[in-house]
N, C-alpha and C positions, 0 to 999 in steps of 0.2 A: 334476532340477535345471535352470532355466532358465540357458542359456548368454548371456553376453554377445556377440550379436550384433547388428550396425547394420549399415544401409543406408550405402553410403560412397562420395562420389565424391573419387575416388583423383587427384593429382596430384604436380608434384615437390617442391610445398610440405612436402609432408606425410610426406616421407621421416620427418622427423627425429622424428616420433609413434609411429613402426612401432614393435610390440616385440621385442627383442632377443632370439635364442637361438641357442644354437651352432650352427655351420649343418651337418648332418650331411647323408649321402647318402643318404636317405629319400622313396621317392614319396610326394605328396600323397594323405592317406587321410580320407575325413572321418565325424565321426560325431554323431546329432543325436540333439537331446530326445526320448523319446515325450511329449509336452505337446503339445497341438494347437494351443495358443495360442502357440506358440514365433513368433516372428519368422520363421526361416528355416522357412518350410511346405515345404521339400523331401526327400522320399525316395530316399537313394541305389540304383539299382538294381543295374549293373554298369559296371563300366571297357571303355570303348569306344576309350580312345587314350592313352599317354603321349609324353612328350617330353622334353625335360634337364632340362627346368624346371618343367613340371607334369603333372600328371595329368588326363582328359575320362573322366566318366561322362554315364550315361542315367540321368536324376532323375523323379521322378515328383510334381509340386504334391500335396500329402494332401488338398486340401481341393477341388479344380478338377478331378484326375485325366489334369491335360494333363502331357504328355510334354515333356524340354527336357535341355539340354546341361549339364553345366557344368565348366568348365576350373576345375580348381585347384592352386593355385599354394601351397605353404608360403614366410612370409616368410623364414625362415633363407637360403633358396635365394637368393631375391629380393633380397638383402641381399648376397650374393657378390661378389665382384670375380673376374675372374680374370686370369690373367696377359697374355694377347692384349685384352684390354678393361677398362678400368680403369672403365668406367661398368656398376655395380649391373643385374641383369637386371630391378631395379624401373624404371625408368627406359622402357625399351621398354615392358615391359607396363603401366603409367600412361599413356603415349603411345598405344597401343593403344585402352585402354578411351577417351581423350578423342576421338580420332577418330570409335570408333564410335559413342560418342553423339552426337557432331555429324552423322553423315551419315547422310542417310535415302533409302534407292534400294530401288525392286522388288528387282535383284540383288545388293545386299551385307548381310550379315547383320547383324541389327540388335542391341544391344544391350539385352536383358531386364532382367538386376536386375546389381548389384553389392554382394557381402556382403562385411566385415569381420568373419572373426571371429579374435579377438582371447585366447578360451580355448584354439581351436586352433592358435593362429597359422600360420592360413591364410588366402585371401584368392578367394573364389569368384564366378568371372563366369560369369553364367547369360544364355544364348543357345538359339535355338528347335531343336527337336531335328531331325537332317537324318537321315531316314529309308532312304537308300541310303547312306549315307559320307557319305567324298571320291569326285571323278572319276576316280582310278584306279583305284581299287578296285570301284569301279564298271565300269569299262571292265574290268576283268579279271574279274570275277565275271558280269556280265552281255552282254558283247560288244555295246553297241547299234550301230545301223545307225549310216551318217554323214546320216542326215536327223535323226535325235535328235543328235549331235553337233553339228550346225550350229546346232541350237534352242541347247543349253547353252553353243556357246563365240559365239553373237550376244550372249548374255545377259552374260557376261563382258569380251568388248569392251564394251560399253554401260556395263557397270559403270565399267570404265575412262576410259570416254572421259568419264562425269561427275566422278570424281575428279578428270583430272586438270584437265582445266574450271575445278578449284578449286584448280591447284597440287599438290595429292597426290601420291605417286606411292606403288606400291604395292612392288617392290624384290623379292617375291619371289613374283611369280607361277608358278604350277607346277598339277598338277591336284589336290595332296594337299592345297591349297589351297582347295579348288572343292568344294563342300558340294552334294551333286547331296537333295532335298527330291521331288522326284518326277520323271516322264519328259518333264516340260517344266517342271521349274526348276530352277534352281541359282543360288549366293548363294556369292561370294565374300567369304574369311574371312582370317584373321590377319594385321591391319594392325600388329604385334608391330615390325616395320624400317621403316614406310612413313614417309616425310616430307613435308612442308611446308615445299615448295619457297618461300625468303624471301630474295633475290628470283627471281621464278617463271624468269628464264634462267639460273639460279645452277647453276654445275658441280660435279659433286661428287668425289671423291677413295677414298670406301672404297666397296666393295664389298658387298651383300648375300646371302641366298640361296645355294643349294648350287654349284659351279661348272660343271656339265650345262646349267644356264637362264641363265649368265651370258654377256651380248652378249660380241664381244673387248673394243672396248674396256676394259672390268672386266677380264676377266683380263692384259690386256695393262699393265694398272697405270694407265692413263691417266685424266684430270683426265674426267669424261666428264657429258653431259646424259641425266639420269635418264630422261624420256620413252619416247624411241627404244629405253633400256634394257629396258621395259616391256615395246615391241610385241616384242621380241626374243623374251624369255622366253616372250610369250603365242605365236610363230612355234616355240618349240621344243615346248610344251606341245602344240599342235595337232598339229606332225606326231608327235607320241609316240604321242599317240593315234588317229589314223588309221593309221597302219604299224606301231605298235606297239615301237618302238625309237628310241632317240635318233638326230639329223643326225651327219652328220659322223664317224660310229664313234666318236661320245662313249660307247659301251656299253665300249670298251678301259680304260677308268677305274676299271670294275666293281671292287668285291671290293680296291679298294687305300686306304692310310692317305690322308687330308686332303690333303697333303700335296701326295702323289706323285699325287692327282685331278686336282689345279688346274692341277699342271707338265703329265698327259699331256693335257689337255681343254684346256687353251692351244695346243699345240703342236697337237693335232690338229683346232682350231675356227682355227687360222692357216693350215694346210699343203691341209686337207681342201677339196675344193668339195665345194656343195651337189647330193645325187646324190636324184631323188625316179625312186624306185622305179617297173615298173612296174604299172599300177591302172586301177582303174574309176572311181575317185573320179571328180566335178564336177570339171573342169580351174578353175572358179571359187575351189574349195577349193585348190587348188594353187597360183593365183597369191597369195592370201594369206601360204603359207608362203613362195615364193621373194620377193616382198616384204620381210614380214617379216623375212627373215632374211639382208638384204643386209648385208654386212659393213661397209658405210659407213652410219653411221647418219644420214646427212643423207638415205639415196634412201630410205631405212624410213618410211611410212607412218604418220601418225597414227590414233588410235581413230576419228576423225570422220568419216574415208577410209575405213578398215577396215569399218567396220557398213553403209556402202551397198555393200560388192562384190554383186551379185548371188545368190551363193552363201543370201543370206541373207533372201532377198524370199519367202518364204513362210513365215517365224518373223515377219513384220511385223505379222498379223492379232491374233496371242497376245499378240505384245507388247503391242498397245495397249490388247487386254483386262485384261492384268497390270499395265499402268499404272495404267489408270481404276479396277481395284479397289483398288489400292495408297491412290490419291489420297482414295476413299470413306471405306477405312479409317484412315486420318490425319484425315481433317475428324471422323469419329465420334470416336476418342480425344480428339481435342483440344477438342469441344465436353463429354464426356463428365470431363475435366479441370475446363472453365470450370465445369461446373457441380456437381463437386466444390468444387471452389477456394470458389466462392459458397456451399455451403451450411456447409463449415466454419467462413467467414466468419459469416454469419450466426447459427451456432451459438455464437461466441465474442460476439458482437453481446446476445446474450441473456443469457450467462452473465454479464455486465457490467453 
């Protein structure tokens, strides 16, 4: 039986189209034609990740045999209100996918297809498949040096520092975030909180992201400039993964309700100074995190700052090969497009 599925670009217009069903507490499960001509050509293989809101399998194209991601999301879910947040978790994930079609960077993960499907009421974003994880699972499972570390967290400034270039901000950077593709790439992922900054010095009031990666200001409740927010998280992220535990005895948090995180990870990201262990690291790598992680975010460093510390001048070579194939590969699509576009054209030209 061929399923009603469409290609859909999803926005807030389009809330009020979704279709309705009780919204039960059910992961996202999906299941497809055997018809090869089906629209959605993808084969579920297995569940690689869940989350509140949706479920990440490993899919397989039937017809290409290329490997890819894809998050899905049931609308009943999607359709939720809950009681700390009165706006629909459709709302973020619409936000999400419009972002990632607009931004195209070597390191942020791009966005592949988006399906409606409509029999299952579910809603699947297919993105390319990242072969080691996330970065921490990767750092826990593989232990790499800190010269592969400096490769993936250049790549993730860089990402940043082009966002925010555009006003972006990304609100909840962490490593579970950080999509590691091989031992010299990584592609930052779920721009699900990220905002557009309008206008780009505009402060903002709530809070994103777990309370472990949140600057003070955030947990201190204050009106605060998202930017600095950013380099913060990406300063806790890095030493987590170099020392392997959170600053500040943000690990006394462990194992406790929501709650009771935010109260003990305030108090002790207020009371705590910054203690860096000792190491063999690049002291290069280290001025990054005490940077980073100055408690006044006016002396916190930009991404634009950050990617030239030294630390980082022998990922320069790779980068600019990642670049220039990056750049190859977009002029090929997009002539590859024009000359689609033309011949459907012209195929309508005739049928006329």
């Amino acid at each position: 039986m061929e399923q009603n599925i469409t290609k859909t670009e999803v926005n807030n217009e389009e809330e009020e189209a979704l279709p309705e069903e009780d919204a039960e507490e059910q992961e996202a499960e999906y299941y497809y034609s055997d018809d090869e001509n089906n629209v959605f050509e993808y084969r579920f293989a297995e569940m690689i990740g869940k989350g509140s809101q949706s479920s990440v399998y490993s899919v397989i194209n039937r017809r290409t045999g290329e490997k890819a991601a894809a998050k899905v999301y049931r609308y009943a879910m999607l359709q939720r209100r809950t009681l700390d947040n009165d706006e629909p978790p459709l709302v973020s994930v619409a936000n999400e996918i419009k972002l990632m079609a607009e931004i195209q960077h070597p390191y942020i993960i791009p966005l592949t297809e988006v399906i409606d499907d409509q029999v299952a009421g579910q809603l699947v974003i297919l993105m390319p498949f990242a072969k080691y994880g996330d970065l921490q699972s990767y750092v826990d499972d593989h232990k790499p040096s800190e010269k592969a570390l400096s490769v993936f967290f250049y790549q993730i400034a860089d990402a940043v520092k082009f966002i925010h270039s555009r006003n972006i901000v990304h609100r909840d950077l962490k490593p579970e975030n950080i999509l590691v593709f091989s031992e010299e790439r990584v592609m930052l992922s779920d721009f699900s909180v990220s905002t557009v900054l309008e206008p780009p010095d505009v402060m903002l009031s709530e809070s994103k992201g777990p309370p472990a990666y949140l600057s003070p200001e955030e947990l201190n409740g204050e009106d605060y400039y998202p930017k600095p927010a950013d380099v913060w998280a990406f300063g806790v992220a890095l030493y987590k993964c170099l020392f392997g535990y959170f600053p500040f005895n943000i690990d006394k948090g462990k194992g406790q309700s929501e709650a009771s995180t935010f109260v003990i990870v305030t108090n002790l990201v207020n009371s705590e100074e910054l203690v860096i262990p000792e190491n063999k690291f690049d002291q290069n790598a280290i001025e990054i995190i005490k940077s980073a992680l100055q408690k006044d975010p006016s002396k916190r460093p930009t991404f634009e700052e950050i990617v030239l510390n030294p630390w980082f001048d022998h990922v320069r070579e790779l980068d600019k090969k990642i670049k220039e194939e990056f750049e190859e590969e977009k002029k090929k699509k997009s002539e590859n497009e024009n000359k689609n576009e033309n011949e459907n054209q012209n195929d309508n030209e005739n049928e006329n």
